[in-house]
C-alpha positions as CSV (number, residue, x, y, z in Angstrom):
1,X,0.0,0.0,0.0
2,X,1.1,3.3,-0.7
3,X,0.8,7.0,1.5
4,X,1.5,9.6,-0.5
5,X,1.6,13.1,1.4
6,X,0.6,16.0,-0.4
7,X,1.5,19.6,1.1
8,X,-1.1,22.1,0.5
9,X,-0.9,25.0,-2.4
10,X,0.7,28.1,-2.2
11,X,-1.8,29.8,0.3
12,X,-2.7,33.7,1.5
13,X,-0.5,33.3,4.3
14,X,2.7,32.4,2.3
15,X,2.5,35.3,0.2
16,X,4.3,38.8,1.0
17,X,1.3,40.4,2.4
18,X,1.8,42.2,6.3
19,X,1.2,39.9,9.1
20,X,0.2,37.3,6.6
21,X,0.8,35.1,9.2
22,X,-2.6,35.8,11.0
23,X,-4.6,35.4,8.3
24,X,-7.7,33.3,9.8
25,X,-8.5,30.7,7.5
26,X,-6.2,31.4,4.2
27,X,-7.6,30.2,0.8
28,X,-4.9,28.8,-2.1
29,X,-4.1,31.8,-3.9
30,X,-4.2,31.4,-8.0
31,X,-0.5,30.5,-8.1
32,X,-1.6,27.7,-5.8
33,X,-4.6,26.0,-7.9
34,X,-2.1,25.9,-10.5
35,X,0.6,24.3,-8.8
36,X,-2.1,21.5,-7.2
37,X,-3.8,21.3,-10.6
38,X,-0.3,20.4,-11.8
39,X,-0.3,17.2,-9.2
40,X,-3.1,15.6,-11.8
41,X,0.0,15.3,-14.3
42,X,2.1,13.7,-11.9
43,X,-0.4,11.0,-10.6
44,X,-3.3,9.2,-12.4
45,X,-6.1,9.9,-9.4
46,X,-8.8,7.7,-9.7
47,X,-11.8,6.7,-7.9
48,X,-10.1,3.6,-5.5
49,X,-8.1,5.9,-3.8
50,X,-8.4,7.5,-0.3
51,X,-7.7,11.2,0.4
52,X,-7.8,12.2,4.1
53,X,-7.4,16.4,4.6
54,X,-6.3,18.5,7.3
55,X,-9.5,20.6,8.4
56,X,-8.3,23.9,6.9
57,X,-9.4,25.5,4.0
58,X,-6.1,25.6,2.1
59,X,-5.9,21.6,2.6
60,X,-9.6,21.4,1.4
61,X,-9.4,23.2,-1.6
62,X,-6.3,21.4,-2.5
63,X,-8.4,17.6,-2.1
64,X,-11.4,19.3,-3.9
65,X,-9.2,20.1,-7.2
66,X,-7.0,17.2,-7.5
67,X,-10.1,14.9,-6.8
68,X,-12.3,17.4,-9.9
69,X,-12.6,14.7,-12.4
70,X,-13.7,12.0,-10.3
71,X,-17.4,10.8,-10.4
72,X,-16.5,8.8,-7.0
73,X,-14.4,9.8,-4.2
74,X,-13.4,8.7,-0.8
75,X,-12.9,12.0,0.6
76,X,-12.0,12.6,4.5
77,X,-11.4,15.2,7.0
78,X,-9.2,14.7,9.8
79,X,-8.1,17.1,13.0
80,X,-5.1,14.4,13.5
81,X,-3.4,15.7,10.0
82,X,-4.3,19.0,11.2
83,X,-0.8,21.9,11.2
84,X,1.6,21.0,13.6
85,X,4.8,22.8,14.7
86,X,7.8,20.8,13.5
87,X,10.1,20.9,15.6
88,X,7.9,21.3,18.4
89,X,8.6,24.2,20.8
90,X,9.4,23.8,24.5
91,X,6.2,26.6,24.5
92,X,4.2,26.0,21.5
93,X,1.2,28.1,22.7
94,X,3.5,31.1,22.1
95,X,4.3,30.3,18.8
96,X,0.6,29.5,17.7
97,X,-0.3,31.8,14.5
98,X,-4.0,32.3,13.2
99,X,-3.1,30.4,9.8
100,X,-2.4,27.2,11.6
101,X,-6.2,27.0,13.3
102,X,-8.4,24.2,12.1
103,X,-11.5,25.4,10.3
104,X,-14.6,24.7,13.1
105,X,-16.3,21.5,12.6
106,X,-19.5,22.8,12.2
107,X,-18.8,24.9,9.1
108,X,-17.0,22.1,7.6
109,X,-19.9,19.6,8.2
110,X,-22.3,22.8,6.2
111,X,-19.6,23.5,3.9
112,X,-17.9,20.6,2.3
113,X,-20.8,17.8,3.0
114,X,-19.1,15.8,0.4
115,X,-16.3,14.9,3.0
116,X,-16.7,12.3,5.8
117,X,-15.4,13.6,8.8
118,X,-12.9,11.6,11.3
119,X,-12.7,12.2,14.8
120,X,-16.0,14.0,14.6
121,X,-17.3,12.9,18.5
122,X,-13.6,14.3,19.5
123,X,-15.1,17.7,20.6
124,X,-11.2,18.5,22.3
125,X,-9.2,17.7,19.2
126,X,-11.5,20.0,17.3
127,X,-11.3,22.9,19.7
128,X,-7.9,22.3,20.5
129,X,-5.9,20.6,17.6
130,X,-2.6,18.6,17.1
131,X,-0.6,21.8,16.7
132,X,0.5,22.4,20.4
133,X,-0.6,18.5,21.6
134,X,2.2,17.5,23.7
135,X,4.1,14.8,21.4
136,X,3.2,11.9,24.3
137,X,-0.4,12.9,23.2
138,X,0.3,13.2,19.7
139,X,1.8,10.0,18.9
140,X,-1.0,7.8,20.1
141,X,-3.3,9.8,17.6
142,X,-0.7,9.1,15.0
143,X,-0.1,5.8,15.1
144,X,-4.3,4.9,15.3
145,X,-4.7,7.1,12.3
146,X,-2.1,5.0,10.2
147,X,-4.0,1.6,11.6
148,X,-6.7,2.8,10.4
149,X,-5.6,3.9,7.1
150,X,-3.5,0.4,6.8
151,X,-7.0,-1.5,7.0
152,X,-8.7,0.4,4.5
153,X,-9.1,-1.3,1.2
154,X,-7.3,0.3,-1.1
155,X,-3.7,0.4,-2.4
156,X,-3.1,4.4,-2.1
157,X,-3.9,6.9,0.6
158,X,-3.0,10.3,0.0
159,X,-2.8,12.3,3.1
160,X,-3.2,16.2,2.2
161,X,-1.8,17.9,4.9
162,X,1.0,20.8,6.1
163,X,5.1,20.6,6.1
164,X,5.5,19.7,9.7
165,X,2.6,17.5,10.1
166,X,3.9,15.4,6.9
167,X,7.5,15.2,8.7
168,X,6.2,14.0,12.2
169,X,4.2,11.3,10.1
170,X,7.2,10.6,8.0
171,X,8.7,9.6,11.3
172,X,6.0,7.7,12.7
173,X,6.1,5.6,10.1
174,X,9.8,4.9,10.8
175,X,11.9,7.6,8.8
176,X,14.5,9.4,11.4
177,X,16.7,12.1,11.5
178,X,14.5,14.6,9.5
179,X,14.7,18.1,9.7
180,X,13.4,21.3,8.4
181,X,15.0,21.0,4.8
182,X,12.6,17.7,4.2
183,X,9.5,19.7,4.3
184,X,8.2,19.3,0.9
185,X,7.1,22.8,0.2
186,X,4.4,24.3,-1.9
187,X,2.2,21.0,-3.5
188,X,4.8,19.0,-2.8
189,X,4.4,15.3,-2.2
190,X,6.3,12.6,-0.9
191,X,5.6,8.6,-1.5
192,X,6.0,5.9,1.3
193,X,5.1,2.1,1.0
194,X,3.5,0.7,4.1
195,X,1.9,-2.6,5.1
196,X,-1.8,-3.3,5.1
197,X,-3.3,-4.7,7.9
198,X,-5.6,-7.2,7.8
């Protein structure tokens, strides 16, 4: 079986605007539909494969294009692939920026009704998110969100998700020494084979 990260589009909050940082909520910007478009010539989507999303718009609207053609898709939403600090700070509350907050469960559910949502009893993960989870509390989430994905029946999962959420799963799933020059960067995607689970 294969996982195959996908880091978001070029979003509001990467661009050179003031404080772009805090931006609430930050759609892909035009350069980023194009460069997530683009992903469509690199891999043959089609309607057996899996795509689990962070709960944030960006991520969203980067599973909703490179899913477009498909009649039938197995599309999730997940607070565990949510934005998460990599490396995490000894004080990661006062590092957390408005870009990084999880778009409310409720307007997702209204929203994008064409997603399944994970976790969606979880009220806690919602309000709080992965993003400043202590990495004890993290890893158990981790780990039971690749299970889960393992058992699925398919051969590819693509997980569409942020730079230091994909390198804390890169490690879960057994990779070491990584560092902030392996984040993937704008649509950028990264392949791992992994055992199913029967």
């Amino acid at each position: 079986m294969e996982i195959i990260f996908v880091r978001h589009g070029q979003g509001l909050h990467n661009t050179d605007i003031p404080d772009r940082l805090n931006t609430e909520n930050p759609r892909l910007t035009e350069k980023g539909r194009e460069q997530v478009a683009h992903l469509k010539t690199v891999f043959s989507f089609n309607e057996d494969d899996v795509f689990v999303s962070s709960p944030t718009i960006r991520t969203i609207e980067t599973t909703n294009i490179i899913t477009s053609e498909l009649d039938s898709v197995k599309k999730y939403v997940s607070p565990i692939v949510g934005p998460r600090m990599f490396p995490f700070p000894t004080n990661p509350e006062d590092y957390v920026l408005r870009c990084d907050m999880s778009y409310p469960l409720k307007n997702i559910i209204n929203d994008y009704p064409d997603f399944t949502v994970l976790e969606s009893d979880d009220q806690e993960l919602w309000e709080k998110w992965i993003n400043t989870l202590a990495e004890s509390d993290f890893v158990p989430l981790g780990l039971r969100l690749i299970s889960w994905i393992k058992k699925l029946s398919t051969n590819r999962v693509f997980i569409i998700a942020h730079d230091g959420t994909i390198t804390y799963y890169r490690l879960l799933l057994g990779e070491n020494g990584l560092t902030r020059s392996d984040f993937l960067g704008e649509a950028g995607w990264y392949k791992l084979e992994v055992q199913k689970l029967n």
